[in-house]
Structures are given as C-alpha cells and as structure tokens.
N, C-alpha and C positions, 0 to 999 in steps of 0.2 A: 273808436268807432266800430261799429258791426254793421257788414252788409249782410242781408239775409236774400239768398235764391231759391228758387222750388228746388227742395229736395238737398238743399246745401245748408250748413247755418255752420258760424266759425267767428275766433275770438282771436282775441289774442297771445296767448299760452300755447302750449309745448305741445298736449298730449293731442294724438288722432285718432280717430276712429272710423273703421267703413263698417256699414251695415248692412245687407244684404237681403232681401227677402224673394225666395223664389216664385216665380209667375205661376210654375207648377209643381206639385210635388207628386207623389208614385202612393206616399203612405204616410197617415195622422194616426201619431197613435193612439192609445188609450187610455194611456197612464202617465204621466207627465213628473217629472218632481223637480223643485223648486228649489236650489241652493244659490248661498253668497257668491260673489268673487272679490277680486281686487283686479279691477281694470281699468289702468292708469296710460304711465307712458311706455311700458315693456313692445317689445315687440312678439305679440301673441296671436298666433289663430289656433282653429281645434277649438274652440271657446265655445259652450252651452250655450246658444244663444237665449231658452227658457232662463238660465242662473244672472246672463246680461240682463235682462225684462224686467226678472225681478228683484235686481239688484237696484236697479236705474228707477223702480216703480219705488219699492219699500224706501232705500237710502235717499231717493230726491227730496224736495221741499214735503211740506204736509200738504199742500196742496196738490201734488203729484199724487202722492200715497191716495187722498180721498177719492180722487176721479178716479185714478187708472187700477188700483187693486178690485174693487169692486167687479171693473167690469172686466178683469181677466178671470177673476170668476164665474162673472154672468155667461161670458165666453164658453170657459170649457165645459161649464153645465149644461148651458145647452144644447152641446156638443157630445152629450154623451162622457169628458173624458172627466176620469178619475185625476186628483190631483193631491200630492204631498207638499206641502210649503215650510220650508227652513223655519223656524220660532228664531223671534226679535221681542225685544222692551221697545216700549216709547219714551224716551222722557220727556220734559215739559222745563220750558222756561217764562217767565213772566217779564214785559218790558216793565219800565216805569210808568208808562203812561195804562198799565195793567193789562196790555193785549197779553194772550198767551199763544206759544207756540209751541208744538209739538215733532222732535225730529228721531229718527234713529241712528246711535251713536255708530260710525266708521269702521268701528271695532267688529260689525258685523260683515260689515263690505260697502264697497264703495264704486262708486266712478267717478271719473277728475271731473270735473265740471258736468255732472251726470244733470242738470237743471236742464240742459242746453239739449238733451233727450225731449223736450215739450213737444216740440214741430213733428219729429217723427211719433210718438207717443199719437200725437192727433191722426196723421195720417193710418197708423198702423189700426186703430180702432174704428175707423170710420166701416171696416169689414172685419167681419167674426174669420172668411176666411185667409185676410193676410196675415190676423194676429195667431192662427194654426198655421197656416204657412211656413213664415218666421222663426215660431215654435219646432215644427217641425224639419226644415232644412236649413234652414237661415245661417248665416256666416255671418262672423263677426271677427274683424282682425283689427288690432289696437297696436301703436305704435307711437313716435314722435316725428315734428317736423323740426330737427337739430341736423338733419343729416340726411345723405339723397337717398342711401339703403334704405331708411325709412317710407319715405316718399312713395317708393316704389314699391313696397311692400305691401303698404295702406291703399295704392290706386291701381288695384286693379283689374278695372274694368279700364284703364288706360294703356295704349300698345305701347305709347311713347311719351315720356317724360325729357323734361328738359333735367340736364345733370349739371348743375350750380358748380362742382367739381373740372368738368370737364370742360364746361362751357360751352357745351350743346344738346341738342337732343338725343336721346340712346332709347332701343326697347328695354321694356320693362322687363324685367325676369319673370317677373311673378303674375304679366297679364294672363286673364284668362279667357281664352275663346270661347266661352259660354258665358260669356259678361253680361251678352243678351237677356241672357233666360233670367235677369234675376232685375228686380229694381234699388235702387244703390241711394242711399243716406253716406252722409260724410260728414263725421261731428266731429273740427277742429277749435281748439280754444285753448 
C-alpha cells in the first residue's frame, strides 16, 4: 500500500531521498550542464542537483522523458541560459499485443525507483522559477532507511528523530537551521 502526502510520496524499498529547493537564491546562472549519476541507496550529498533532474527526467518512464525534457528546455530558453546535455540512445521494445515502449538503458544513470520523482517533477514545473531555483542551489542527499545514521542524514529539516537503536528520540546531527529557507520533497520507496 502507498500513502501519498503533500510533498511526501514513499514505497516500500530501501533507498531515500531528500530534495530541496531553495525559497531564494543570490544567483542563476548562465550556463548549466547536464550529466548522469547513479543515485541510489549510498549515502550522498554534494550531488548536482541539474545531473539529479536529469537523470530522473531522461532515465524515468517515456512518459516522464516526453513531458518533462521539453520543458526543461522551454525553461532555460526562456531564461536566457545556455545549456549542455549528456548524449543517451533510446531503445524501443514492442509488447505482444504491439504497443511499443521507448526507455533509456541504466548504463547511462539511473535512480532507484526515480518513476516516484512524478509528484515533485509536477510541482517543480508548475514555476520556470523553482525549476532555476533547484537548478541553481538545490540539495539533494540520497541514502537508505536500513539504519538510524541514515534516517538522520536524509531528514534534515528534522531537529529530532526518534533512534529505533536507542529507543528514543536524539537530535539530529545533520539538522539544519536554515531548513526554513528551503521547501523539502522526501522520495522513499
């Protein structure tokens, strides 16, 4: 079963992820470029959030690909900014019943259950400037929910976690008191 909350969506699998996008930024730049990653269950920050975008845009479903590369385009064009984008193949598979689908192979990058990116994908487009935003300062830290270091790693904009370990609540190491200034996506599955 999946619950789905404003600004929340989550499965049932390992890998997490917090997304971040700042309320304000200081500076958009002009020139942007576009690379793969692999952003699974590690526990990572420091992470291009531009390389998360469009890893999550090109590797999701074809239907992801169709809506959302377009208008990250439309985006920065009419934005002024200049843009380099990674090169990918598509391949193509054919059911039996003759639909065909078009996906790009992992081998260029990926994210674990990156489908479950849609909710924010919608959000983040609904303004040319969240999706500059994001682009430009946007945090993205990836980890799992196997263990509490994780937990705490991934939340925060949380002061206090409960510690499954300890068996009670402790602060967070890694909260941040500027948790405010940013609005927070949390993609667990």
């Amino acid at each position: 079963m999946r619950t789905v909350r404003y600004n929340t969506f989550e499965t049932n699998s390992s890998s997490t992820h917090s997304l971040a996008v700042p309320k304000k930024v200081e500076h958009i730049p002009s020139d942007v470029r576009f690379h793969f990653g692999d952003f699974g269950w590690e526990l990572e920050d420091g992470i291009d959030p531009a390389d998360y975008l469009y890893t999550g845009i090109v590797t999701g479903s074809q239907e992801i690909r169709e809506k959302y590369l377009p208008k990250l385009k439309e985006v920065l064009e009419r934005n002024n900014i200049k843009a380099k984008y990674a090169n990918y193949e598509v391949a193509s598979y054919k059911l039996e019943d003759g639909t065909s689908y078009s996906y790009v192979d992992s081998n260029y990058g990926y994210i674990d259950h990156g489908y479950e990116l849609e909710y924010f994908l919608e959000w983040l487009f609904e303004d040319d400037d969240r999706v500059l935003r994001f682009i430009s300062d946007g945090l993205v830290f990836t980890g799992n929910d196997n263990d509490d270091e994780s937990s705490f790693f991934i939340n925060r904009n949380k002061k206090d976690l409960y510690d499954w370990e300890a068996g009670e609540n402790r602060p967070n190491p890694y909260y941040m008191e500027n948790y405010d200034d940013y609005d927070w996506f949390y993609k667990g599955n």
